[in-house]
Phi, psi and omega in degrees: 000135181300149144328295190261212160252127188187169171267151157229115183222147204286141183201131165298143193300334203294278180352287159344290186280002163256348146296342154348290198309349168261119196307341196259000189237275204301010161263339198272340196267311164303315181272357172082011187262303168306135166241115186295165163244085201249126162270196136303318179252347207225168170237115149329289197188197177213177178208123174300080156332111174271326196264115153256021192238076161233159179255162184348301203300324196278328187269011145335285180271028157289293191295298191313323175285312188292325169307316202290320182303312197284329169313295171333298174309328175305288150015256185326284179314290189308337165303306207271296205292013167267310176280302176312333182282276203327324179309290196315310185308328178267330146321318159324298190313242168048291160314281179333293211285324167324290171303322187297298176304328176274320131017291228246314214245340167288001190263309210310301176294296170315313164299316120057224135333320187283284198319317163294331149278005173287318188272358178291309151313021214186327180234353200317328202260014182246351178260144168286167183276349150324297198304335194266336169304298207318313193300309192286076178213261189299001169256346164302308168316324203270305168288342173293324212282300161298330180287309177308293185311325188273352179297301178298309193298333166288343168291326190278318186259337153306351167260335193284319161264042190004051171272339191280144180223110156300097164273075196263151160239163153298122167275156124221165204272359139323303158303304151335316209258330190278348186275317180322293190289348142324334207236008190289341179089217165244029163263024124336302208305310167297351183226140192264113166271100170279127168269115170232106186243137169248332148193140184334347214235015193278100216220147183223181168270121192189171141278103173293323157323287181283318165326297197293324134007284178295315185295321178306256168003292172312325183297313204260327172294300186316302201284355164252017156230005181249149177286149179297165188036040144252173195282136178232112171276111172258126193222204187158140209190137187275162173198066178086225135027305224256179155231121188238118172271144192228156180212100161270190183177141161259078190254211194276348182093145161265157163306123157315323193284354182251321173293359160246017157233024169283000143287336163292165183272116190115305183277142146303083164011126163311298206311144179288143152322162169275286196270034164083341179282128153306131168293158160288317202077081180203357167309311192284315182295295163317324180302285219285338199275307197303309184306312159339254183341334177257007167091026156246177208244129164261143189245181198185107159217153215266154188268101174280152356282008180202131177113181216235152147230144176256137177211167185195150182287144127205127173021089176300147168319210259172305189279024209215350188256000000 
């Protein structure tokens, strides 16, 4: 317990020296009623004197408590501008590795592209049309490929800067699963994509936008880790309270030891793509943000006898009640 009666109130060093400049703090500083809580460089804060009548001994151990406060403050700064460097440095990383990946993972496809268009240019009246669908094909493939990537990488760094705003409305997932599949493109065509709904009317609280995002993003993983012509489930089914959505795929499965960072940002799988490309990784990372961000878990268990299910909670509607 303090000696005297006092104030203690926190003031920037900046500050300080400029209430200096008011005649009613340099009378109250000659009479002693303020006291800095001070390094060699900095003013902490200050403390008001309520008592002006004290003795030798109390403001002793006044000052001797105010060194101790102010070591704490030293403390304290040296603590943040600690954290504030480590914060920058993982940004830094962050960076590096981002550029490193778009660096790496943007050339395949953009060469690609060039290249085929090259030869369009350069042979169309020497190619047949079958020869000349198949190039618009992969460069049409190629560019969807890219349209995806750079979509998750901008999403990803608007949540990563909390720009992104959850807008939930009633949904249904009906409406959800039919925007997905619209948008899967035409490597769908390859695979027997199953819608399994128990009912039409099955509706939650969400960002129908971003939701339908995460299902694309599952959707779109299964079919670039499943072999042709197997099977891709998209489903949704209540489960008291909740709704629980799933995206199964029978593809080779993950390793237990990967499944709990294979939601981080950046990492990668081993197993090779069916069409050879590497990811940022960052599609599994978006996920997690949003199902986060609606107050759910994305989970990852294996489909037996063969293949990965993502399956993740969310809030039933209003109309489900």
């Amino acid at each position: 317990m303090l000696p005297v009666g006092l104030n203690i109130v926190k003031l920037h060093a900046q500050k300080w020296y400029k209430y200096q400049k008011f005649p009613q703090l340099i009378i109250l500083l000659l009479i002693e009623q303020i006291l800095p809580i001070r390094n060699l460089n900095n003013v902490f804060a200050i403390i008001v004197l309520n008592k002006t009548n004290i003795s030798e001994f109390e403001k002793n151990i006044l000052i001797a408590m105010l060194r101790e406060v102010a070591l704490a403050y030293e403390k304290e700064e040296v603590l943040q501008a600690k954290n504030e460097l480590l914060i920058k440095n993982k940004q830094e990383e962050l960076r590096s590795t981002l550029l490193r990946g778009i660096s790496h993972d943007l050339r395949t496809p953009l060469t690609s592209i060039s290249g085929f268009a090259e030869i369009l240019i350069n042979n169309t009246s020497l190619l047949s049309e079958n020869k000349k669908q198949e190039i618009y094909t992969n460069i049409y493939d190629d560019s969807i490929w890219l349209l995806n990537l750079v979509e998750n990488l901008l999403s990803i760094t608007r949540f990563d800067k909390n720009e992104i705003k959850i807008k939930k409305d009633e949904e249904y997932f009906s409406d959800i699963f039919a925007d997905v599949i619209s948008h899967l493109g035409r490597k769908k065509e390859k695979f027997n994509i199953i819608i399994d709904l128990e009912d039409e009317m099955l509706s939650a609280s969400m960002d129908g936008r971003l939701i339908a995002q995460v299902i694309f993003n599952l959707a779109d993983n299964a079919m670039k880790y499943s072999p042709i012509s197997t099977n891709i489930t998209i489903g949704a089914k209540a489960a008291g309270k909740y709704v629980e959505v799933y995206v199964a795929d029978e593809g080779s499965g993950i390793l237990d030891k990967e499944k709990d960072k294979i939601c981080e940002m950046f990492y990668t799988i081993k197993n090779a793509s069916i069409d050879g490309r590497r990811g940022l990784g960052l599609g599994l990372a978006l996920c997690k943000s949003i199902i986060a961000a609606h107050g759910g878990v994305l989970e990852i268990k294996d489909n037996i006898p063969k293949g990965t299910i993502f399956t993740f909670t969310i809030k039933r509607g209003d109309n489900n009640e």
